[in-house]
C-alpha positions, 0 to 999 in steps of 0.5 A, a space after each residue: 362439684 355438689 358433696 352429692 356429685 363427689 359421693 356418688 363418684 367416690 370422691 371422698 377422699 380428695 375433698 374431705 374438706 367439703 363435707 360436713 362430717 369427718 370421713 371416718 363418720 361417713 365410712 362407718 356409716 356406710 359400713 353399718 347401713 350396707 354390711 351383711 358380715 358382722 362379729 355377732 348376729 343375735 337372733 332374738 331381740 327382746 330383753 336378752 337380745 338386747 342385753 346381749 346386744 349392749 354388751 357387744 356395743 359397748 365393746 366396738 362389735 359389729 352386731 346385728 339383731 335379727 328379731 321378729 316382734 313377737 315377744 312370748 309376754 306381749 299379753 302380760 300387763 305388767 313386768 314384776 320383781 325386776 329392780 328398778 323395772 317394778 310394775 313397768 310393762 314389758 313393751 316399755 323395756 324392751 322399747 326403752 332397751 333397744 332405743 339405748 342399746 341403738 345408741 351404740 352406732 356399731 349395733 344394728 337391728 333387722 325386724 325379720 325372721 330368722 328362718 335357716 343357718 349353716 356353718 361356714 369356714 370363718 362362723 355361721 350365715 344365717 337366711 331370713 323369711 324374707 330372703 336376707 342372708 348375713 354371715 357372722 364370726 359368732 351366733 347368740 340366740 336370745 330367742 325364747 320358747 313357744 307355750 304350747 297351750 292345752 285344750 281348753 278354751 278361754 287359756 290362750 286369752 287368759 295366758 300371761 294376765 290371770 293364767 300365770 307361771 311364776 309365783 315371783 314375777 305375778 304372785 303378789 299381784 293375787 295374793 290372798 286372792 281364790 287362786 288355783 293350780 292347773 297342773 297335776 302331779 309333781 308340777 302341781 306338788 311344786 306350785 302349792 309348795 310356793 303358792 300357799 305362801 302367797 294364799 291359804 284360798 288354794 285349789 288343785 286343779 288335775 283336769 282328769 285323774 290325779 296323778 299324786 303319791 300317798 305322800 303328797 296327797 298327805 300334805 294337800 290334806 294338812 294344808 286344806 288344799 282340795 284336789 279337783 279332778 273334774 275335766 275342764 270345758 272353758 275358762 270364763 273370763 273378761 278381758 283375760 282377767 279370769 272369773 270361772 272355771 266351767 267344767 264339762 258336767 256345767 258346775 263352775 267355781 269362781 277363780 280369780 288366778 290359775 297358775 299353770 306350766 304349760 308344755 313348749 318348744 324352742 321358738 327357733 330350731 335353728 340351734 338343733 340343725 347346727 349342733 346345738 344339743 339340748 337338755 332332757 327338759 328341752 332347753 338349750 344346754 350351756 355352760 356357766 357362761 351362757 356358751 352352747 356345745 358347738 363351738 361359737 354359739 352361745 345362747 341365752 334367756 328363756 331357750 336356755 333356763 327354765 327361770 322365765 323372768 325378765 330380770 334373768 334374760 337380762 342377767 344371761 344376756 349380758 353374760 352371754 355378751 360378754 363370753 362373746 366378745 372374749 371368745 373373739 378377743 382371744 382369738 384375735 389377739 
């Protein structure tokens, strides 16, 4: 009888001599390839998924990531103020991420979309688009948020390469460059305090009325930060590198970087039709150790923190992995 004729038939276990590899490697792959009940089901894999992921790994969990591919940086050319990670592009991580964290052969990833959940008596199941559903003991959701970009032609194209949030991940890049602030009151205020270190070539940007105190106008005046309350037509730029803001009466000024904090959502709503409550700013409220408020979900990333850096979604991920495992473990023990 051919190893193909005594796999098909079951026979493992009265001819273990006749295969090239140990029962116990074949079992778990099977186990692995075929399986759709799991410790943990992690939706959401990029940079927190992923260290969420390893940290299960490495504790023998059985996980799966549930992820799309589309990151919220895929424009971004290149990841800042990570250590060791400095200047990398983003797709670069994260590829060199998930080839390490696959290593770890009880972790599995599924490229779909996670699109429904609900509670069952021993965790959670979660339905893809594509129709898949697996069930978990436990959910971590690494899932990130939407930008909801404004109105304004040329933004989108621009977002995550000259149109910027985070004067740590993108400042240095433009320094002493004309930079501006496309924002408007107390955003608007934050951002100069941060960004005035980095150039004294500052310009406010509200795209309509301004909206600041007496007090704050005051600070604008002593650092030479002009206020423009013009509204915005389009953003004139090359590639999405900027090169003009053009307003609606036909004047420009030339712009080598904008920062902005545009409005989001949670990129998954899944949390809020298991319980999950959120923060007054929108984000998933969790504890220190990255856990929800229904029991069994943690959550962790951009969904969780308004620190939108690479290096925190690792940060949190790993955590979030962690606090995982030792929930299971107590209650296993």
């Amino acid at each position: 009888m051919t190893r193909r004729e005594i796999i098909k038939q079951g026979g493992l276990a009265l001819t273990a001599l006749a295969l090239p590899f140990p029962l116990t490697a074949f079992t778990k792959f099977n186990r692995m390839t075929d399986n759709k009940n799991f410790d943990v089901i992690i939706i959401g894999g990029s940079y927190a998924g992923l260290s969420s992921a390893m940290a299960l790994g490495r504790a023998l969990r059985n996980v799966l990531i549930i992820d799309s591919g589309l990151p919220c940086n895929r424009q971004t050319p290149h990841s800042h103020n990570f250590i060791t990670q400095d200047g990398v592009k983003p797709s670069e991580i994260a590829e060199k991420a998930k080839t390490q964290v696959l290593k770890y052969e009880t972790v599995k990833f599924h490229n779909d979309l996670a699109v429904s959940g609900k509670k069952t008596e021993n965790g959670f199941s979660i339905t893809t688009k594509t129709g898949e559903e697996f069930t978990a003991k436990k959910l971590v959701f690494a899932t990130g948020v939407k930008d909801t970009m404004p109105d304004i032609k040329g933004f989108s194209e621009c977002w995550g390469i000259s149109v910027i949030h985070c004067p740590y991940c993108h400042g240095y890049e433009v320094k002493n460059e004309k930079t501006g602030i496309l924002a408007n009151g107390n955003f608007a205020y934050h951002y100069a305090q941060l960004v005035r270190n980095l150039t004294k070539d500052l310009t406010i940007f509200t795209n309509g009325k301004a909206e600041f105190t007496p007090e704050q106008k005051g600070k604008f005046a002593k650092h030479n930060i002009p206020i423009i309350e013009k509204e915005i037509a389009y953003l004139n730029h090359k590639n999405g590198y900027l090169k003009q803001i053009i307003f609606k009466d036909n004047s420009t000024f030339d712009l080598k970087a904008i920062y902005s904090r545009p409005a989001f959502e949670q990129h998954c709503k899944i949390p809020e039709t298991l319980g999950c409550e959120l923060t007054e700013q929108g984000h998933i409220k969790v504890d220190m150790f990255q856990k929800a408020t229904v029991n069994g979900i943690f959550a962790c990333g951009d969904n969780a923190s308004p620190m939108r850096s690479v290096a925190y979604a690792v940060s949190t991920g790993n955590i979030a992995g962690s606090m995982t495992n030792n929930a299971l473990t107590e209650e296993e023990f």
